[in-house]
C-alpha positions in Angstrom: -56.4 122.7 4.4 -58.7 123.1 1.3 -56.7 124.1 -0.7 -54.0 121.4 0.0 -56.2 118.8 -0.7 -57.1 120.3 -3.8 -53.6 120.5 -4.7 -52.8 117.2 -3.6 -56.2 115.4 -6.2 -54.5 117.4 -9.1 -50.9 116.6 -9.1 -52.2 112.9 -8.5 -53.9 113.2 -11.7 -51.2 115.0 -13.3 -48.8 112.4 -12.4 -50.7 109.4 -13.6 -51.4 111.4 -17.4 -47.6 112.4 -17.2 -45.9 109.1 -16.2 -48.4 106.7 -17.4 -46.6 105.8 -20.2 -43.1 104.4 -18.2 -45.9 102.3 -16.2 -47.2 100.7 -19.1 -44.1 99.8 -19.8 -43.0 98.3 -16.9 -46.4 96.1 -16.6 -45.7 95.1 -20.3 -42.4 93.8 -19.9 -43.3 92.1 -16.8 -46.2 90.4 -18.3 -44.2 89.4 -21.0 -41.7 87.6 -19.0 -44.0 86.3 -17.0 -45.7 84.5 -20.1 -42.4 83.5 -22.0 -41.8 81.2 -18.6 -45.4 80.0 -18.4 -46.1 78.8 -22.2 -42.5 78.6 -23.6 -42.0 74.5 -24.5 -39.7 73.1 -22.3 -35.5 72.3 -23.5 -33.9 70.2 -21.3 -29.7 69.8 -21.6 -27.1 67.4 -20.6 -23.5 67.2 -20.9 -20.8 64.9 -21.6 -16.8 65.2 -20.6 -14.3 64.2 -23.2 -10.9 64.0 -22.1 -7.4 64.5 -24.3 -4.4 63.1 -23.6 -0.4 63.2 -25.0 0.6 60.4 -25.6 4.1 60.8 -24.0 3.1 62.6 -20.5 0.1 64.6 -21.2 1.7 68.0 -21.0 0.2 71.6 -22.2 0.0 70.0 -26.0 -3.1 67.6 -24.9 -4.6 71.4 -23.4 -4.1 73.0 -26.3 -5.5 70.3 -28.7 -8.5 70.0 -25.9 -9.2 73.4 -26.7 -8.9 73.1 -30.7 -11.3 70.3 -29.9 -13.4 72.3 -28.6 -14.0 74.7 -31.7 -14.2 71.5 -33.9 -16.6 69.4 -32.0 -20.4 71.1 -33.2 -19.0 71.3 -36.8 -21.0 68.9 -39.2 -17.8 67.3 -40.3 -16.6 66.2 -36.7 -20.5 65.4 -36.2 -20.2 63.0 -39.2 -17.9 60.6 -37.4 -20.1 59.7 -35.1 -21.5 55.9 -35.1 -24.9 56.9 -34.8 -26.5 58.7 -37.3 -27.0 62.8 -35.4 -31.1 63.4 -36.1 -30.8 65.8 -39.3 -32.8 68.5 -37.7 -29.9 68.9 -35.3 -27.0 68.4 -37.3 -28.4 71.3 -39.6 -28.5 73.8 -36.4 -25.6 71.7 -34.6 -24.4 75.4 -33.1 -28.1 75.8 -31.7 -28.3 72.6 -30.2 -24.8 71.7 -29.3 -22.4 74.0 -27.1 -18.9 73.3 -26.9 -16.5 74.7 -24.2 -12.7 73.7 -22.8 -10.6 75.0 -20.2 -7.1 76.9 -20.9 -5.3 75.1 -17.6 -6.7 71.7 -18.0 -7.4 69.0 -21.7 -10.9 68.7 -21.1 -14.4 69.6 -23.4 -17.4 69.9 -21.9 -20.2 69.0 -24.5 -23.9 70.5 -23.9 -26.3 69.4 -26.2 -29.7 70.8 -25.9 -33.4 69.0 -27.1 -37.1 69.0 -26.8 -37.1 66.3 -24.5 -34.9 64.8 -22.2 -33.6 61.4 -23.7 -33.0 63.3 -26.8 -30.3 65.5 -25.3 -28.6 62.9 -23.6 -28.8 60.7 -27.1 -27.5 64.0 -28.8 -24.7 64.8 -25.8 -23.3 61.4 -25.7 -23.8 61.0 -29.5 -21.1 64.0 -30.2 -18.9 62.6 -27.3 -18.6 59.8 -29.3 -18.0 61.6 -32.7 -15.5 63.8 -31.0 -13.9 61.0 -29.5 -13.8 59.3 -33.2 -12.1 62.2 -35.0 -9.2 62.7 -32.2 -8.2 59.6 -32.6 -8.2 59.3 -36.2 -6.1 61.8 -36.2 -3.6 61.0 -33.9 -1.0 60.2 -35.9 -0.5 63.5 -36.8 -1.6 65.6 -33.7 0.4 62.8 -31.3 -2.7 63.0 -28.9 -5.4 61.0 -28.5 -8.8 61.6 -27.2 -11.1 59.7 -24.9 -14.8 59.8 -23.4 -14.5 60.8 -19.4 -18.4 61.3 -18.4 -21.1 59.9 -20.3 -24.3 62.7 -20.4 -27.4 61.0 -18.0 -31.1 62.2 -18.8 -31.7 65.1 -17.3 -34.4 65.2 -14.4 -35.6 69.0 -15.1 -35.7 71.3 -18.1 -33.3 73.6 -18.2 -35.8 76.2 -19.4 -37.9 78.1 -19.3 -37.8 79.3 -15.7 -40.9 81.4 -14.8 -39.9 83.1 -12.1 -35.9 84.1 -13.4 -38.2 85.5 -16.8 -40.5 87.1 -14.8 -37.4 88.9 -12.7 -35.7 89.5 -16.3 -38.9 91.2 -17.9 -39.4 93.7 -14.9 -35.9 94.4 -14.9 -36.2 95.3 -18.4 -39.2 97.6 -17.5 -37.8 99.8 -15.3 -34.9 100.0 -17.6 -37.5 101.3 -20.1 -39.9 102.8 -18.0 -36.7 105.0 -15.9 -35.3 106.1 -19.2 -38.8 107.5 -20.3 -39.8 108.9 -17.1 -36.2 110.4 -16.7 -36.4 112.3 -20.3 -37.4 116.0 -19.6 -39.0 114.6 -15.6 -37.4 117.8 -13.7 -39.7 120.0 -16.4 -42.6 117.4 -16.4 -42.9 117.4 -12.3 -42.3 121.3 -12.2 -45.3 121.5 -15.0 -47.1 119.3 -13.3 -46.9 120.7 -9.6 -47.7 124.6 -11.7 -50.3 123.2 -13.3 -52.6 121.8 -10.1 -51.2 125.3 -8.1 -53.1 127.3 -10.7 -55.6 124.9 -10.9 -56.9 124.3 -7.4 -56.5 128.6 -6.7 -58.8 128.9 -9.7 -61.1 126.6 -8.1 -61.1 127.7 -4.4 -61.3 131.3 -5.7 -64.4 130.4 -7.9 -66.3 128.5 -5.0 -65.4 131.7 -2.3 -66.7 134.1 -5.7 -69.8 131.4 -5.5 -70.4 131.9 -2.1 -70.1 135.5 -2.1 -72.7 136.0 -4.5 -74.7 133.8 -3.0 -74.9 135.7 0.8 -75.4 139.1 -0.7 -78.0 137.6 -2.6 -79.7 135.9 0.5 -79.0 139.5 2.5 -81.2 141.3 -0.2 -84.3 140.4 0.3 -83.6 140.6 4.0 -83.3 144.7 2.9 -86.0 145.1 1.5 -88.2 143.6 3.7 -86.7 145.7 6.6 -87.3 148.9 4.2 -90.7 147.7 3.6 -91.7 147.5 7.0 -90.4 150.7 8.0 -92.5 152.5 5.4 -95.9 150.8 6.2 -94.7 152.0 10.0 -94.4 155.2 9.1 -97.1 155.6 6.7 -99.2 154.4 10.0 -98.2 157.1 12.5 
């Protein structure tokens, strides 16, 4: 039972020096996350539809022009068309702020601008609506569709990030990525080094505390001896 308990105290200990790297890790990461969600500024988003249309029956040309559109619309030149003047901060990192998408069955871009605040990105959503709208139909002459503003972009209610708890979830995930791949280099060798180790460890120490005990009964039965030798003399020496 000793000796199990014993064993037991030194591959805990062994364990924690072995592996306490991967834990680090994990508790790293997760704090990480954790405080990317909690002091990150906020960005709030909001998106405006922007729908394109043949002018004879609106057949797969208006899809395929909606989806040209869609490449074009966060360039500064489509950008330029627009009526009012885009903040020069975002028109310099207009494929930062403004995302751009389309579907392959059906002629319609989806605009997502993105902003410190929430007016701002509904300004800067409908403001590249308009832009896009602008440059479609000057152009439609030559591309024989033209392009109009479906949905207008309201101001959003709630940032779209950070989210603290989604970071926090992404950061631990990440640590145990990093903390399995560490633990899992060489483990089978660590944990059979480990388990050797406290084996050879706790015998040494039970054998030293039986080899302490030992020595100290015979020395306790010594003196015992020697009185009992002692006493038989001054017996004898008495007859």
């Amino acid at each position: 039972m000793q000796v199990m308990r014993v064993l037991t105290v030194r591959v805990l200990k062994n364990l924690g020096r072995r592996f306490g790297v991967p834990i680090a890790i994990v508790l790293t990461c997760l704090l990480g996350g954790l405080g990317y969600g909690l002091f990150k500024a906020p960005t709030y988003s909001a998106t405006a539809y922007v729908l394109v249309v043949s002018d004879p029956d609106g057949g797969p040309a208006a899809t395929n022009f909606a989806q040209a559109y869609g490449r074009l619309a966060a360039l500064r030149e489509t950008l330029s068309w627009a009526a009012k003047p885009i903040p020069a901060a975002a028109l310099e990192r207009s494929r930062a702020h403004i995302q751009a998408s389309s579907s392959p069955d059906t002629p319609l871009v989806r605009l997502t601008a993105s902003a410190a605040t929430a007016m701002l990105s509904a300004e800067l959503a409908n403001t590249t609506a308009d832009a896009l709208v602008r440059y479609g139909n000057a152009h439609q002459h030559d591309t024989g569709v033209r392009v109009a503003l479906m949905t207008q972009a309201s101001v959003p209610l709630a940032p779209s990030a950070p989210n603290p708890p989604l970071n926090a979830a992404v950061g631990l995930a990440t640590g145990l990525l990093l903390g399995g791949l560490v633990a899992a280099t060489g483990v089978a060798a660590r944990v059979r080094e480990v388990v050797q180790t406290a084996t050879a460890a706790a015998r040494a120490e039970i054998a030293a505390e039986a080899e302490a005990g030992a020595g100290a009964g015979k020395k306790a039965k010594e003196p015992k001896e020697a009185k009992t030798k002692g006493s038989a003399l001054t017996a004898e020496a008495g007859q």
